[in-house]
C-alpha positions as CSV (number, residue, x, y, z in Angstrom):
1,X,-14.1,-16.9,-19.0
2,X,-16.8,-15.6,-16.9
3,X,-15.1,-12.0,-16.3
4,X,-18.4,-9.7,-15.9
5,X,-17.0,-6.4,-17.7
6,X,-18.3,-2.9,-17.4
7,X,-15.5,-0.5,-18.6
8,X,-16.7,2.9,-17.0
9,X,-13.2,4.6,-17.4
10,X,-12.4,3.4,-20.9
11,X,-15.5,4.8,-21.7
12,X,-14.0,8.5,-20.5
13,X,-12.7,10.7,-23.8
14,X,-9.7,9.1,-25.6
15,X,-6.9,11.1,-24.0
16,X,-7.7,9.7,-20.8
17,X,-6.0,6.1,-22.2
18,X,-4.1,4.5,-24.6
19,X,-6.2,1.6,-26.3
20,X,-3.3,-1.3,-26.6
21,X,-3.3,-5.1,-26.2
22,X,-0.7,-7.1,-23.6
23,X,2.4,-8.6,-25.2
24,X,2.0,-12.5,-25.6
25,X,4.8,-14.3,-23.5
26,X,6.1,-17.8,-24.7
27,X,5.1,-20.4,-22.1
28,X,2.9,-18.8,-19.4
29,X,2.3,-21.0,-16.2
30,X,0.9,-20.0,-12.8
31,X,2.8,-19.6,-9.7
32,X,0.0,-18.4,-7.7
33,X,-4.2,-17.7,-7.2
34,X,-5.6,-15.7,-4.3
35,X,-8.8,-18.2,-4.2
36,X,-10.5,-16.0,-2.0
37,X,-10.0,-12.6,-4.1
38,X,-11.3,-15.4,-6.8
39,X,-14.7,-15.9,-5.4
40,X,-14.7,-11.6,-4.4
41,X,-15.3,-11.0,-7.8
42,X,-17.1,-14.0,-9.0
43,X,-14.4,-16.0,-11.0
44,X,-14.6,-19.7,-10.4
45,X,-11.0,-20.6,-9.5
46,X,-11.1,-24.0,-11.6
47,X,-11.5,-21.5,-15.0
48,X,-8.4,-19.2,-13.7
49,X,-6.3,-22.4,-13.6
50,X,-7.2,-23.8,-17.1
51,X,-4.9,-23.4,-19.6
52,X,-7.2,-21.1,-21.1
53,X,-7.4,-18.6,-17.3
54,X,-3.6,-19.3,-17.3
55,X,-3.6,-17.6,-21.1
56,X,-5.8,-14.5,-19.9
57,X,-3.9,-13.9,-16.8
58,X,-0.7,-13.7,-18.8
59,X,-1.8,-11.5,-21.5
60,X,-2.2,-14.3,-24.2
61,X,-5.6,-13.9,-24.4
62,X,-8.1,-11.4,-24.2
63,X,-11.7,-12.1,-22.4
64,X,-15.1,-11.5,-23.9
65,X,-16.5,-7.8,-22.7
66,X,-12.4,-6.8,-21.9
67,X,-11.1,-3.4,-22.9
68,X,-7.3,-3.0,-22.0
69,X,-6.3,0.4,-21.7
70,X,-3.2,1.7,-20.5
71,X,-4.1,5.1,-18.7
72,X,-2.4,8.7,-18.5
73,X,-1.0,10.4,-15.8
74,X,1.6,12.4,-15.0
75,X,3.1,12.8,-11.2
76,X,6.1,14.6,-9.0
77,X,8.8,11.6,-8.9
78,X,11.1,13.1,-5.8
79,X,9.6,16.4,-6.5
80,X,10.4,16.5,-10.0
81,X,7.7,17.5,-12.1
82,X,7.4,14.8,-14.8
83,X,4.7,16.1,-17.1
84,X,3.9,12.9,-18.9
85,X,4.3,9.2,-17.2
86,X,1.1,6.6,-17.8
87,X,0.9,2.7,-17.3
88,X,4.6,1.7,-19.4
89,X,4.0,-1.6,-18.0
90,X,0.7,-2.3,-16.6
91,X,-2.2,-2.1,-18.9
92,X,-6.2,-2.0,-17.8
93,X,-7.8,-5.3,-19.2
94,X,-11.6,-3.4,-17.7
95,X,-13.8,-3.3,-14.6
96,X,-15.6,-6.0,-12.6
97,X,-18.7,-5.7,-10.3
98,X,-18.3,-8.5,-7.9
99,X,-21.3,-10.2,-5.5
100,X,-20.7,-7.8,-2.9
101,X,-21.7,-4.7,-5.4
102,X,-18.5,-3.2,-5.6
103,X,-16.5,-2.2,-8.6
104,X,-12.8,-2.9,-9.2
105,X,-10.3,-2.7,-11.6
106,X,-8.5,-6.3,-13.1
107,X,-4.9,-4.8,-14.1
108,X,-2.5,-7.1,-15.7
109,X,1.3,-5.4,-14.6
110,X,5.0,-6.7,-16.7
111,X,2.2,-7.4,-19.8
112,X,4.2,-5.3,-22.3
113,X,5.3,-2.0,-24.1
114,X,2.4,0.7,-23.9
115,X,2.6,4.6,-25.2
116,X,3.7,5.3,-22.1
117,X,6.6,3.0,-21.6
118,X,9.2,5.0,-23.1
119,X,12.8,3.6,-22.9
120,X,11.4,0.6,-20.5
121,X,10.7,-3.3,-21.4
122,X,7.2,-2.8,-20.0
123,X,7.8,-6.5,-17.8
124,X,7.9,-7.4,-14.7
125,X,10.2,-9.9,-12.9
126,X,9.3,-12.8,-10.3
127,X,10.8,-10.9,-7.4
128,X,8.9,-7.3,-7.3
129,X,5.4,-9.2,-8.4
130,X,5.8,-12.0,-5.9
131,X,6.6,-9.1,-3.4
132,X,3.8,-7.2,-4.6
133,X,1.6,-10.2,-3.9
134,X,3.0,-10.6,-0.5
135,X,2.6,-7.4,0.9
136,X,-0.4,-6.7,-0.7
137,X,-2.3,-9.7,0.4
138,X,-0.6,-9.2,3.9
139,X,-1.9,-5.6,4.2
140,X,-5.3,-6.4,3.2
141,X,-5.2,-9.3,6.4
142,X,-3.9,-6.4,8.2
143,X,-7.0,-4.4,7.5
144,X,-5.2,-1.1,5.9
145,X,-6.9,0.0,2.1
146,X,-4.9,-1.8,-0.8
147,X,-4.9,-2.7,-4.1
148,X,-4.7,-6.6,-4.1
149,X,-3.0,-9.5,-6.0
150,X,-5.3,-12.0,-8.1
151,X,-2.7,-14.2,-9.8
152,X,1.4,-13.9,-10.5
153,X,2.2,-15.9,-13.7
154,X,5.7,-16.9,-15.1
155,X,6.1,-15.9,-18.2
156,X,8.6,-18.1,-19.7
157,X,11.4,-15.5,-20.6
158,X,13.9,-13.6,-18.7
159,X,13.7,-9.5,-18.3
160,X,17.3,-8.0,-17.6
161,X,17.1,-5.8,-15.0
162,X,21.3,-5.8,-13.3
163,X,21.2,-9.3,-14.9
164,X,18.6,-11.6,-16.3
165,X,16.2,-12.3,-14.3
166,X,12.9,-14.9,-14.6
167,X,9.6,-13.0,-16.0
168,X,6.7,-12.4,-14.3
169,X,3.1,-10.7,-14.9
170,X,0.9,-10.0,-11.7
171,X,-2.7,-9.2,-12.2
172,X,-3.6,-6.1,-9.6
173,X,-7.3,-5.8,-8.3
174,X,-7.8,-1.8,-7.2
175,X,-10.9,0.1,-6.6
176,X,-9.7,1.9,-9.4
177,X,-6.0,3.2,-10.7
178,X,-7.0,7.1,-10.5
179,X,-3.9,8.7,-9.0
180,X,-2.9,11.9,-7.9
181,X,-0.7,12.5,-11.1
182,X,-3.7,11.6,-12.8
183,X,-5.5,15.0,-12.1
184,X,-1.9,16.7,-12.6
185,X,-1.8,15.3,-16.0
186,X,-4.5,17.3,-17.2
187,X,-3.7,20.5,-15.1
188,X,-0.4,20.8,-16.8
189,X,-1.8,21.0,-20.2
190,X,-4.9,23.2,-19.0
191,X,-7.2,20.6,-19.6
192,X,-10.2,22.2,-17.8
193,X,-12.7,19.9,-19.3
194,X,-10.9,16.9,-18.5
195,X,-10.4,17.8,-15.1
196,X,-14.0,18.3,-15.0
197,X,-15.2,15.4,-16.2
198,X,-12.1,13.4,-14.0
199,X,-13.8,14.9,-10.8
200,X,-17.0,13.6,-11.5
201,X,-15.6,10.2,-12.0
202,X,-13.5,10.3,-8.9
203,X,-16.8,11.4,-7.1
204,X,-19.3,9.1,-7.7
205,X,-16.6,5.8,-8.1
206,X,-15.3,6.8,-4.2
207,X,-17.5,8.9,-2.7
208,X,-20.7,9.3,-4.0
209,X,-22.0,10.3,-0.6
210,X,-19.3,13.5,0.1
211,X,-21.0,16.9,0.4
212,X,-20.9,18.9,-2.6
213,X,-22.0,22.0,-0.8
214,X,-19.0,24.4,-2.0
215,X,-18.7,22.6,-5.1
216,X,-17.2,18.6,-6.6
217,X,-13.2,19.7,-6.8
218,X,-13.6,20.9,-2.8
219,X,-15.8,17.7,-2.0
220,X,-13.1,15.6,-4.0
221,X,-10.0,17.0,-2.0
222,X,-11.6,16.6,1.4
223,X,-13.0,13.2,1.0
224,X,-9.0,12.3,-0.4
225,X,-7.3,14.0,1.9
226,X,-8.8,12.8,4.8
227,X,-8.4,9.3,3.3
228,X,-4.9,9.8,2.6
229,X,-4.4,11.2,6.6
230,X,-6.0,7.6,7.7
231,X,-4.1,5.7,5.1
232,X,-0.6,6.8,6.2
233,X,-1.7,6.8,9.9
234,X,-2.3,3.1,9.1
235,X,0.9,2.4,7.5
236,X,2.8,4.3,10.7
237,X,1.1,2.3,13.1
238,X,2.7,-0.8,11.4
239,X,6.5,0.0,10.7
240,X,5.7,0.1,7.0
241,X,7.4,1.8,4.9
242,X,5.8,2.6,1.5
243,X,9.1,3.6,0.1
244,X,8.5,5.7,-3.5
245,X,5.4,7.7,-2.4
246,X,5.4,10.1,-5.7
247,X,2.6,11.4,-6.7
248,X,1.7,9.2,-9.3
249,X,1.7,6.7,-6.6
250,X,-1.0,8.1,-4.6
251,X,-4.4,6.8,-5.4
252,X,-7.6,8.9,-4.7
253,X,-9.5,5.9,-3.4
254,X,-6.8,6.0,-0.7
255,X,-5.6,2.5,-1.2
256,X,-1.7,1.6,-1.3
257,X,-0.5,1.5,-4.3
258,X,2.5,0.4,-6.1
259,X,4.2,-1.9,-4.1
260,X,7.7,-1.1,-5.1
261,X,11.0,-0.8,-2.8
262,X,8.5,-1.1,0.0
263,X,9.6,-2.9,2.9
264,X,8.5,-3.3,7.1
265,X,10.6,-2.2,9.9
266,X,12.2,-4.6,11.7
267,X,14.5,-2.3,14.5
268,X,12.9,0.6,15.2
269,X,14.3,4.2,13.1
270,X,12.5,6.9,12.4
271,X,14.6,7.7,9.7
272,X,14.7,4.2,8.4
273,X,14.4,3.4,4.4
274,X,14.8,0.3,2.2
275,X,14.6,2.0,-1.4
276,X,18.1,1.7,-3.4
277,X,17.1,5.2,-5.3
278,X,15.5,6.8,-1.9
279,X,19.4,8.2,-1.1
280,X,18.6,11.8,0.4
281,X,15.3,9.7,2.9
282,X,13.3,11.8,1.2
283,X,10.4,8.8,2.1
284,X,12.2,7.6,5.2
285,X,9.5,6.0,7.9
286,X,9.0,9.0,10.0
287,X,9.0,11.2,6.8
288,X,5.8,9.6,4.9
289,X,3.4,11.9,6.7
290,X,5.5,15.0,5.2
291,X,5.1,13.6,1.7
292,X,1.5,12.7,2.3
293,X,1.0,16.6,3.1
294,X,3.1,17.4,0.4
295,X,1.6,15.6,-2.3
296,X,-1.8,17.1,-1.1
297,X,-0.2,20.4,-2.0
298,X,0.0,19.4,-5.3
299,X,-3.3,17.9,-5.4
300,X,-5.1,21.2,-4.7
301,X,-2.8,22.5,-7.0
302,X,-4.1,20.1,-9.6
303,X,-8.3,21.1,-8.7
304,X,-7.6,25.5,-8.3
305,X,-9.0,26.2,-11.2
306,X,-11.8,24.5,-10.7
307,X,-12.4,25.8,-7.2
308,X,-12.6,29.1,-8.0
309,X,-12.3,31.3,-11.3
310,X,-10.2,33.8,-9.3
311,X,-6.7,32.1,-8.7
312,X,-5.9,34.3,-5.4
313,X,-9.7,33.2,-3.6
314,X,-8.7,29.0,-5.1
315,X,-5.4,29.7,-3.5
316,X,-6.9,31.1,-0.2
317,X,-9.4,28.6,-0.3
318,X,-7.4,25.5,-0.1
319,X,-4.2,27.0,1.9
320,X,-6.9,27.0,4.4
321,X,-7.9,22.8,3.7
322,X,-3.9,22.2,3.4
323,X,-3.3,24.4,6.9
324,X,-5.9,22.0,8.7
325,X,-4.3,18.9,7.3
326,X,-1.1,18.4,9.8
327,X,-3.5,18.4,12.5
328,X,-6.0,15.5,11.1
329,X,-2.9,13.5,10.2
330,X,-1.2,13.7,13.3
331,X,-4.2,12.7,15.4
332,X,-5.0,9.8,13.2
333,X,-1.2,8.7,14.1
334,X,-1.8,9.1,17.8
335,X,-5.3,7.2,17.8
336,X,-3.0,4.8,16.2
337,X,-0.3,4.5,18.6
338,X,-2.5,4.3,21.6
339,X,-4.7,1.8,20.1
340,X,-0.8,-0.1,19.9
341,X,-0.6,0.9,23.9
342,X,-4.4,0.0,24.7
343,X,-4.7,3.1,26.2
344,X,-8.5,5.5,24.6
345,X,-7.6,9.0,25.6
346,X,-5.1,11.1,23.7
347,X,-3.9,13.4,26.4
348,X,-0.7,14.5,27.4
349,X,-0.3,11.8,29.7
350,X,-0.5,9.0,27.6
351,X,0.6,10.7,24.8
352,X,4.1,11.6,26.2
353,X,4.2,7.4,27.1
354,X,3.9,6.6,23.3
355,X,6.5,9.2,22.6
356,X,8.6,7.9,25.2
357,X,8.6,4.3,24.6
358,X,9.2,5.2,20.4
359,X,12.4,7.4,21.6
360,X,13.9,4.5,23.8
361,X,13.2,1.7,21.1
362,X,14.5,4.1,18.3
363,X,18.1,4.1,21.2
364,X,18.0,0.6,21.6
365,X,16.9,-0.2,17.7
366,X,14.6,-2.6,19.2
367,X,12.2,-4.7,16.7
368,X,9.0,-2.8,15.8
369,X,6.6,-5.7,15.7
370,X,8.2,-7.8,18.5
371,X,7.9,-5.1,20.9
372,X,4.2,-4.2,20.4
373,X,3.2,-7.8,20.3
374,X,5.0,-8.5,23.6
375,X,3.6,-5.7,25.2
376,X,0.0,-7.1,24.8
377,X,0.9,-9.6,26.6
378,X,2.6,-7.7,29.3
379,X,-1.2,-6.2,29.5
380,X,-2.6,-9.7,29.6
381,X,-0.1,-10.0,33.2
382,X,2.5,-12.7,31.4
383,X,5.2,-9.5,33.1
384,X,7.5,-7.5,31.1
385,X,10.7,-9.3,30.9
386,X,10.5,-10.8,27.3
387,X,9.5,-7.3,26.4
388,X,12.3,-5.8,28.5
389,X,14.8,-8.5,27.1
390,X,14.5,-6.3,23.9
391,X,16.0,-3.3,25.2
392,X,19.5,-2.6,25.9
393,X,18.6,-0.3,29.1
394,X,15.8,-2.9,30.5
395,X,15.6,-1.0,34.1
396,X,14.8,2.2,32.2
397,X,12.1,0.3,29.9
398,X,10.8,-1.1,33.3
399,X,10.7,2.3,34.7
400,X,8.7,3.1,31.6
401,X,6.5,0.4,32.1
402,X,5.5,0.9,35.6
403,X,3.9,4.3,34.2
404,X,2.1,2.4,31.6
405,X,0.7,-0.5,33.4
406,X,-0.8,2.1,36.1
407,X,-1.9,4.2,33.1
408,X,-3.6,1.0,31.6
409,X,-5.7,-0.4,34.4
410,X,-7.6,3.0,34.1
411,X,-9.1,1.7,31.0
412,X,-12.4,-0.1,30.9
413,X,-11.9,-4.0,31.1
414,X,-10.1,-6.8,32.9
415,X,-6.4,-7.4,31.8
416,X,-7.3,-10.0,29.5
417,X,-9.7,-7.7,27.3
418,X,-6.9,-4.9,27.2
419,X,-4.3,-7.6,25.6
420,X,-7.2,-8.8,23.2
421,X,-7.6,-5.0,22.2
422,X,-4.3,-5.0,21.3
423,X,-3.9,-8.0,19.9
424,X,-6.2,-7.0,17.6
425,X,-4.0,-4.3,16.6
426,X,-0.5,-5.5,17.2
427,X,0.6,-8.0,14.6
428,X,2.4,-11.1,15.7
429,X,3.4,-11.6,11.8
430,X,4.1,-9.0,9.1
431,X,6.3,-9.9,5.9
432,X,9.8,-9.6,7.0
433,X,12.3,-8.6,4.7
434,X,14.6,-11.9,5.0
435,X,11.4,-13.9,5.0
436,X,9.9,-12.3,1.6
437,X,14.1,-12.3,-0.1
438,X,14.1,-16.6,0.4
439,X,10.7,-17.5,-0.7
440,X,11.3,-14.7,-4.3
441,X,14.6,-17.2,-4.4
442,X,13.0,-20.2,-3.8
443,X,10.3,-19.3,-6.4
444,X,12.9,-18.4,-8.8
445,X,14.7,-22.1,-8.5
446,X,10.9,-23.5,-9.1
447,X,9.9,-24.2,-5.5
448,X,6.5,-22.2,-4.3
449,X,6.6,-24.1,-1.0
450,X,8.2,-21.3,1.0
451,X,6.1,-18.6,-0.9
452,X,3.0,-20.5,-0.1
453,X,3.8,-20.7,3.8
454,X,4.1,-17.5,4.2
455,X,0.9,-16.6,2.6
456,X,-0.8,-18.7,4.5
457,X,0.7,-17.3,7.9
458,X,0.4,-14.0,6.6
459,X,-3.5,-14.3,5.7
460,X,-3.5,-14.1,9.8
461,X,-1.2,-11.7,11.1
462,X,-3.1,-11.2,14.0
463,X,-3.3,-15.0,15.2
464,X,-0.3,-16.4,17.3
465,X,0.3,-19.9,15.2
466,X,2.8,-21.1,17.1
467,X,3.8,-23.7,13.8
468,X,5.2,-20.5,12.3
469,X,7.4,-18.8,15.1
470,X,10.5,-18.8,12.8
471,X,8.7,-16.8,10.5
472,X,8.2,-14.2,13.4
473,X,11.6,-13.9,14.3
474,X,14.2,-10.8,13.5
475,X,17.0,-11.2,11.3
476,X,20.0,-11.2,12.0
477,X,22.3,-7.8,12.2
478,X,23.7,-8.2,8.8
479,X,19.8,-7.2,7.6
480,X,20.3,-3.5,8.7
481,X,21.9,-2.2,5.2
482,X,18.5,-4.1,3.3
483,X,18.3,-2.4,0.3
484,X,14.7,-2.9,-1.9
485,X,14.3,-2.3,-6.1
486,X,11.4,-1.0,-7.7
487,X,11.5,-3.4,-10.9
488,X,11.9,-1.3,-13.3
């Protein structure tokens, strides 16, 4: 196998990982290959199908130059402090420079027990990794930062989860698997040196080119925070709901990560969550830019003692960062949501016409996507009635829209170049809950077809195909109490 390894972290001092090899499963076969990710890192896809690939992709076998770490971390799980987690079910196989120049991480996740798996099985099942793949994939096309699917493999044996369930291992591509928790790990056990050394690493493996004026730790929070502030902009503009956003789920490099109970809106609520162990909406829609800020606070936290020898100036230094934050979050949002309306300017004007088109579709619990991607054609002059056919109150969303077609022909452009603008934003296709739950059960009975579709539709969110209508249409009302699982 032609995986070009060069291991940076494993190199890092031992308590950074646990060195330990992936569990063989019994009969590994492949359900599917992202081709393209493929030929990214420089992997002919003809060797990832052999029977050999097949092997390495499940854990059977272990390439030349490979060293598979599991790595340590720790991380607030609902704001409980949990002081020691680590990969219990994922495990590092090493790092690949593709043709492009940049480095990633291969990951093999469901390979196994590690030291950090305590009571878990360490596998994975076909649902969550096949969902993982999905969403992934389908927020890469979308253009938001993401850790990305290579290959899901069945294993060949069940993993009992509520009831047995078909095995899975997916193999997870990320600029690297540095987390939040990561840096907390070593702050809880005073690990100066460590943290040290981690910053450095973090540094020049994201952002070799932040300034380091008032030291790395400062240069490291900045450059992640203002990541993190785009990242959940991103995931706001597009009804996505992350839906365990711990802190051992935040990744420096500001990439989603950890596609768990993680689902889209389909009717608009703010307050809206999918994740069966999210029961206070602690990571509710709306709520995602609190936990983003709040999981900064515990960042900082993390780097104080590296940002100043005297704890009271380290505090007073970063309260000042974490003060500035809400403000460079909440205007990446709005960039966001006006890019949605076509409109440039943020001020008041066409700021209070976001807020008041998100209020009526939150009334009405009108569809997220549907009503974004009809309202570029509205701009295009098709009229507004299929958007207004979504509301209850269609003479007030006409009322509404008035304001906003006025508003828009003050933008640069002809009609047609303001629906292309947000076309460009406005999916017509995102992975719909009811969509994603029949292909997992059709891939469980042996049939990829309907999992395969959907990728292929969802590799081009932005493009109309006609072909695949169905798969932009709501679900039924019976989908409003959708309830997602982490996997574990």
């Amino acid at each position: 196998m032609l995986f070009r390894f060069d291991n940076t972290y494993a190199r890092l001092p031992e308590r950074f990982c646990a060195r330990v090899l992936p569990t063989p499963v019994a009969a590994p076969s492949l359900l599917a290959l992202n081709r393209g990710l493929a030929g990214e890192l420089g992997l002919p896809a003809e060797q990832l199908t052999s029977p050999e690939g097949v092997a390495v992709l499940a854990g059977n076998r272990i390439p030349e130059g490979a060293e598979p770490v599991a790595c340590a971390y720790a991380g607030h799980q609902f704001g409980v402090f949990v002081p020691q987690l680590g990969d219990g079910r994922a495990i590092l196989l090493g790092e690949i420079v593709g043709g492009d120049g940049r480095r990633r991480d291969v990951q093999l996740k469901g390979s196994g027990r590690t030291p950090f798996s305590r009571d878990g099985d360490g596998r994975a099942a076909v649902g969550p990794v096949l969902r993982e793949y999905l969403v992934g994939e389908t927020m890469h096309a979308l253009g938001v930062p993401t850790t990305r699917a290579l290959a899901a493999v069945r294993t060949g044996e069940e993993v009992f989860r509520q009831g047995p369930l078909p095995g899975a291992v997916l193999t997870r591509v990320a600029s690297s698997h540095i987390r939040v928790g990561t840096f907390e790990y070593f702050a809880a056990r005073g690990d100066r040196e460590a943290l040290s050394r981690l910053v450095a690493f973090a540094l020049e493996r994201h952002y070799p080119d932040a300034p380091r004026r008032e030291g790395a730790a400062l240069a490291l929070f900045d450059a992640v925070a203002g990541a993190q502030a785009d990242l959940v902009a991103r995931w706001l503009a597009l009804g996505f709901v992350h839906g365990v956003m711990n802190t051992d789920n935040m990744a420096v490099s500001g990439e989603t990560i950890d596609y768990g109970p993680c689902a889209f809106l389909d009717a608009y609520d703010p307050l809206r969550t999918f994740s069966s162990i999210d029961r206070g909406g602690r990571y509710a829609f709306a709520r995602q830019p609190d936990a983003a800020l709040w999981n900064l606070a515990r960042f900082a936290e993390a780097l104080a003692a590296l940002v100043d020898a005297d704890p009271a100036r380290a505090d007073g230094i970063l309260n000042e960062r974490l003060a500035a934050l809400p403000a460079r979050l909440a205007a990446a949002y709005e960039a966001e949501i006006l890019r949605k309306l076509g409109l440039g300017s943020p001020d008041d004007g066409a700021l209070e016409l976001a807020r008041e088109l998100l209020e009526r579709m939150a009334a009405d619990r009108v569809d997220y996507t549907l009503c974004f991607r009809r309202l570029s054609a509205a701009a295009a002059g098709a009229g507004d009635s299929e958007v207004a056919d979504l509301f209850h109150s269609p003479a007030q969303f006409r009322k509404w829209a008035g304001r906003w077609h006025r508003r828009l022909s003050g933008e640069p452009g002809t009609p047609a170049e303001h629906a292309a603008r947000m076309c460009r934003v406005n999916p017509a296709f995102i992975p719909r809950n009811h969509r994603v739950e029949q292909a997992i059960a059709a891939a469980e009975a042996g049939d990829m077809g309907p999992f395969e579709r959907l990728s292929r539709v969802l590799a081009r969110p932005y493009d109309d195909q006609p072909e695949a209508s169905d798969l932009a249409e709501p679900p039924g009302p019976e989908q409003w109490s959708y309830r997602t699982f982490c996997g574990t």
